[in-house]
Every structure is written in structure tokens, then in C-alpha cells.
N, CA, C and O atoms as CSV, one atom per row, in Angstrom:
chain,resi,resn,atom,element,x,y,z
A,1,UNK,N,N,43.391,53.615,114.593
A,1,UNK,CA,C,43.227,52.178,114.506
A,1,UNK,C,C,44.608,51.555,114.314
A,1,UNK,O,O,45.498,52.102,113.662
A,2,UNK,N,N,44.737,50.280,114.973
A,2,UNK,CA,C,46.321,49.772,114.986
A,2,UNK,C,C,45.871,48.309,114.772
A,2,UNK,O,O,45.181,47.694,115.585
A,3,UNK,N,N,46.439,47.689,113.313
A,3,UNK,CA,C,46.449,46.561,113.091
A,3,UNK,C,C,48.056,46.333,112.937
A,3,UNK,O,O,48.807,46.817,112.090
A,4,UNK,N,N,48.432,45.221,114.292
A,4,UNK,CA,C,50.181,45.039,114.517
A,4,UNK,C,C,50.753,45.854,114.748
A,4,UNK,O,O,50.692,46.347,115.875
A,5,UNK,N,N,51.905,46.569,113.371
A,5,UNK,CA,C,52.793,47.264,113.562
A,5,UNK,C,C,52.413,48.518,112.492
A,5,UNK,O,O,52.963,49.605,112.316
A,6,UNK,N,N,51.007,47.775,111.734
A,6,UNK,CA,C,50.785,49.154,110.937
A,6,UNK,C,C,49.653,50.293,111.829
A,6,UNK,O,O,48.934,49.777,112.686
A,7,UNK,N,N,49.568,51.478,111.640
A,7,UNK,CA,C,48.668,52.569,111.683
A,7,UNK,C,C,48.151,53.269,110.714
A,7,UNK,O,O,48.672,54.140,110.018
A,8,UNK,N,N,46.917,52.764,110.709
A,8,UNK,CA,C,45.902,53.680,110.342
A,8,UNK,C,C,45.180,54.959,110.649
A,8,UNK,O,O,44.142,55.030,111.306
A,9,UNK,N,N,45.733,55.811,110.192
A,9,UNK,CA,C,44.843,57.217,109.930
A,9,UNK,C,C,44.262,57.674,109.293
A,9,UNK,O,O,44.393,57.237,108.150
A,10,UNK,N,N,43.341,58.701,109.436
A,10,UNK,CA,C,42.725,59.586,108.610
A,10,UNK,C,C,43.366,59.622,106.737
A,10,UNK,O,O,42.906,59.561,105.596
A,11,UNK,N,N,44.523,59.745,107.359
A,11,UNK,CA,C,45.849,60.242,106.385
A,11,UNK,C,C,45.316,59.174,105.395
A,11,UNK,O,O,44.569,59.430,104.451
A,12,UNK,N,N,45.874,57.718,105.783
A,12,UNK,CA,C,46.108,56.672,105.087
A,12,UNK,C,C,45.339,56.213,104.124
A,12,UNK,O,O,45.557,55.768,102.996
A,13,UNK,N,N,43.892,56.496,105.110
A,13,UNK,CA,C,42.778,55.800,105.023
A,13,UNK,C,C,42.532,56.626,103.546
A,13,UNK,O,O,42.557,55.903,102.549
A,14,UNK,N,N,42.287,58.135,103.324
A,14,UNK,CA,C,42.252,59.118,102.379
A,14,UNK,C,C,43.240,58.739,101.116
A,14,UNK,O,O,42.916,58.800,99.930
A,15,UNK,N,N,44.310,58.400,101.554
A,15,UNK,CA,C,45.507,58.460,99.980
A,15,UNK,C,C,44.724,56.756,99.766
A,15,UNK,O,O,44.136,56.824,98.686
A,16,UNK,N,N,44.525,55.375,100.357
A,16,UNK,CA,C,44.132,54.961,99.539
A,16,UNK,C,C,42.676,55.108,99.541
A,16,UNK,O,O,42.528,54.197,100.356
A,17,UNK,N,N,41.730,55.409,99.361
A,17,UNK,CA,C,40.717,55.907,98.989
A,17,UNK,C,C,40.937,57.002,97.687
A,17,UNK,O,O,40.239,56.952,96.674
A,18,UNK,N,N,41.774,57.764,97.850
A,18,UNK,CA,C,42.206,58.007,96.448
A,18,UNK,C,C,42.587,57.238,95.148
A,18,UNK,O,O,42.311,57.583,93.999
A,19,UNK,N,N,43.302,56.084,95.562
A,19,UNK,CA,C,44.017,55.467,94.735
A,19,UNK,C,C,43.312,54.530,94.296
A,19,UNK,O,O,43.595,54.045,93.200
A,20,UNK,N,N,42.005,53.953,95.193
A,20,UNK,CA,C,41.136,53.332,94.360
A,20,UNK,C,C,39.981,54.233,93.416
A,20,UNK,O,O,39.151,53.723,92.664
A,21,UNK,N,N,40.132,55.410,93.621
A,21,UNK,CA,C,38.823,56.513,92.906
A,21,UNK,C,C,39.723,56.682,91.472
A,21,UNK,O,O,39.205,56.722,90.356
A,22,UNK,N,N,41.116,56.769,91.732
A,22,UNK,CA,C,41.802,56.618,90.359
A,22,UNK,C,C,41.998,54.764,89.268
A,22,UNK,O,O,42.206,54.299,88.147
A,23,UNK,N,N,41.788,54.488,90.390
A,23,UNK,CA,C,41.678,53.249,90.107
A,23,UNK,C,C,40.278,52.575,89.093
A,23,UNK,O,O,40.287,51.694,88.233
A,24,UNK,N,N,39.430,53.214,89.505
A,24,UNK,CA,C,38.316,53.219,89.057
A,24,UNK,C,C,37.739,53.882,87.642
A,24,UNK,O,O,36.891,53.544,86.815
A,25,UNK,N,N,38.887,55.302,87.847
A,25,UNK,CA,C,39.177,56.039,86.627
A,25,UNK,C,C,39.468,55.511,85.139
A,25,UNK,O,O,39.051,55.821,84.023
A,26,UNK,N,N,40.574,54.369,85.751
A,26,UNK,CA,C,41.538,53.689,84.476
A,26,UNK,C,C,40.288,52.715,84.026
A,26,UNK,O,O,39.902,52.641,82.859
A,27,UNK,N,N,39.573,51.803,85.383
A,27,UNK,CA,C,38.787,51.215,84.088
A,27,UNK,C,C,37.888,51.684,83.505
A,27,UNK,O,O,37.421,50.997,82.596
A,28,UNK,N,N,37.288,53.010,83.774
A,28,UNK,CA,C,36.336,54.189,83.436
A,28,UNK,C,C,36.680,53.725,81.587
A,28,UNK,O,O,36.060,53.173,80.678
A,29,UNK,N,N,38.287,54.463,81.828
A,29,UNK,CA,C,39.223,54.664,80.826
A,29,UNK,C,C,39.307,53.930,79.285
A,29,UNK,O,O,39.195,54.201,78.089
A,30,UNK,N,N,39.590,52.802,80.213
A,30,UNK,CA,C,39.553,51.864,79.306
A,30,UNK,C,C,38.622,51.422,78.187
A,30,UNK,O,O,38.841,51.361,76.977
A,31,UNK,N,N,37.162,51.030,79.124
A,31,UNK,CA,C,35.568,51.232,78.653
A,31,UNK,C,C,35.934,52.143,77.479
A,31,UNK,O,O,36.156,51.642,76.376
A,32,UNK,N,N,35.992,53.250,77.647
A,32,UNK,CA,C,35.836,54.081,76.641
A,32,UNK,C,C,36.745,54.163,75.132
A,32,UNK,O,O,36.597,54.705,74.037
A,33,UNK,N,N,37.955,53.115,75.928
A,33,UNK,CA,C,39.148,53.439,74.268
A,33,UNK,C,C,40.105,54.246,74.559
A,33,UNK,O,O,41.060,54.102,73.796
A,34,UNK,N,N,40.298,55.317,75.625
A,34,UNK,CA,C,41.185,55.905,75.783
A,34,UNK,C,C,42.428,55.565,76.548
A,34,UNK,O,O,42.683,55.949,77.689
A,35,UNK,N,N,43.288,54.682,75.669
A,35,UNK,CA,C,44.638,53.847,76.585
A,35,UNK,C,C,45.459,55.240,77.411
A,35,UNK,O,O,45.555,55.360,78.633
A,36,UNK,N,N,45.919,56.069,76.520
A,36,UNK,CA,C,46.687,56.682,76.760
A,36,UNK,C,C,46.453,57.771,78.197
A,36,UNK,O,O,47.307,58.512,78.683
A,37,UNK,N,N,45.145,57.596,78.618
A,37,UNK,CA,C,44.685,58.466,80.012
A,37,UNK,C,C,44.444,57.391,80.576
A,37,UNK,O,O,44.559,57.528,81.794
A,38,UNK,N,N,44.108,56.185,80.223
A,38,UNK,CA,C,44.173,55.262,80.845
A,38,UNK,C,C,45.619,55.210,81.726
A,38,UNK,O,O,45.527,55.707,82.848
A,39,UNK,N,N,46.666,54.781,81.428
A,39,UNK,CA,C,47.575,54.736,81.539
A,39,UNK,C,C,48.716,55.460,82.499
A,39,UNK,O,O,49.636,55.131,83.247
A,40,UNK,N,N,47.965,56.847,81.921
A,40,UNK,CA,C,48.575,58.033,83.058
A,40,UNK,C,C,47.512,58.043,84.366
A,40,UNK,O,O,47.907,58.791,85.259
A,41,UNK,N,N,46.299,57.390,84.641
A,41,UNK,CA,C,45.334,56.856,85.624
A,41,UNK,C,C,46.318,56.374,86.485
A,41,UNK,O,O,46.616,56.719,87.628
A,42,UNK,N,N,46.896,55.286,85.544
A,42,UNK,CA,C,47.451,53.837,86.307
A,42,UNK,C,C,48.716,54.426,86.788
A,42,UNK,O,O,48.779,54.255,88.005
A,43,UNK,N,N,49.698,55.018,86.354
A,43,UNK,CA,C,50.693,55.646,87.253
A,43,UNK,C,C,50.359,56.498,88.327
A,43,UNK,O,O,50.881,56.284,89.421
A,44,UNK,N,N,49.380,57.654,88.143
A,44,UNK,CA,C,48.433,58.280,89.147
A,44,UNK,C,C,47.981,57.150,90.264
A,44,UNK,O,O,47.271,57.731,91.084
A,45,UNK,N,N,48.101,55.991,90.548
A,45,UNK,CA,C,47.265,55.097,91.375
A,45,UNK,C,C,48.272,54.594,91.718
A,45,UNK,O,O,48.242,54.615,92.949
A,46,UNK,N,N,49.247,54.104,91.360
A,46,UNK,CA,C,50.554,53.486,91.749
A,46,UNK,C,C,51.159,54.300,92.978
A,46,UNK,O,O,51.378,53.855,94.104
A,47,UNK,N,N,51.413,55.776,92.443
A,47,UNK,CA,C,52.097,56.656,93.257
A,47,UNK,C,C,51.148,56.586,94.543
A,47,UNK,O,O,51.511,56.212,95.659
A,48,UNK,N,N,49.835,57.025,94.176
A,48,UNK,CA,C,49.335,57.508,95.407
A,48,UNK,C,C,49.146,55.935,96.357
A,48,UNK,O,O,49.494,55.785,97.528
A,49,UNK,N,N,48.637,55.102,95.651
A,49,UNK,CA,C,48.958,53.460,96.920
A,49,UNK,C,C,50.515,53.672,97.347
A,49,UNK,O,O,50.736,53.764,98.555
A,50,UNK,N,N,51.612,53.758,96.441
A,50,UNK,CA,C,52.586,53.717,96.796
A,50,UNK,C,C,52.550,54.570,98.400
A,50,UNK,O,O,52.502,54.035,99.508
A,51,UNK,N,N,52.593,56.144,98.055
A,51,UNK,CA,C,52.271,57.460,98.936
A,51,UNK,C,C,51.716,56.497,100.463
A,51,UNK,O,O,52.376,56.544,101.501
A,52,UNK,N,N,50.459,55.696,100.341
A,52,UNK,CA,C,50.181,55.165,101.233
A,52,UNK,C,C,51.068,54.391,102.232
A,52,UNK,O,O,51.437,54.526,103.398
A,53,UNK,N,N,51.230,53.530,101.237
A,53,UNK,CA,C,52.457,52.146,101.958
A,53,UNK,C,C,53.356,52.807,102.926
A,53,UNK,O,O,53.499,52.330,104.052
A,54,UNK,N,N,54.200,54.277,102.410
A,54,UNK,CA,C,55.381,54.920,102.978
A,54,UNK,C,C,55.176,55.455,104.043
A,54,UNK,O,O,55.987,55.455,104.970
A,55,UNK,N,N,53.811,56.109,104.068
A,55,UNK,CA,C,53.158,56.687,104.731
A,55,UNK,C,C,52.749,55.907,106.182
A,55,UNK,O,O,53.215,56.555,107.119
A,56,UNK,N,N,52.249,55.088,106.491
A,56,UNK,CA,C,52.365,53.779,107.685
A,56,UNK,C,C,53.588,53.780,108.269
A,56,UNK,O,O,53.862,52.942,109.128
């Protein structure tokens, strides 16, 4: 799939689909009281959206 100058793949489509399942994690996280896995969630989700962006 080609929207402009970006491409979408399999690839892409997967790392963020990851990054929202971690994403989902942190507010799991949160709910519960646990900042501190919270937290390491939220860097875990950064990288892998990041991973995405570079990835295109």
C-alpha cells in the first residue's frame, strides 16, 4: 500500500501494531498503580513507533 511518499508493509503495519499493544499495556499499568512498569511500557512504545517511522 502507498500513501504519497510513505510505504506500507507488512513490516510497518506489525511494529505499529506493536506499539499500540504496548501502548495499551501502560494504561493496563497505570489502572493498576504500577508507575514504574508503567513507564518502562512507555519507552517500550516510543522505540517501537519510533522503529516504525525509520522504517518507511
Amino acid at each position: 500500500m502507498e500513501i504519497g511518499d510513505l510505504h506500507f508493509t507488512y513490516g510497518n503495519v506489525a511494529v505499529f501494531a506493536i506499539a499500540a499493544f504496548l501502548l495499551a499495556g501502560v494504561y493496563s499499568f497505570i489502572k493498576q498503580g504500577i508507575k514504574i512498569g508503567a513507564l518502562i511500557l512507555l519507552v517500550l512504545a516510543g522505540l517501537a513507533f519510533a522503529g516504525g517511522v525509520v522504517w518507511l
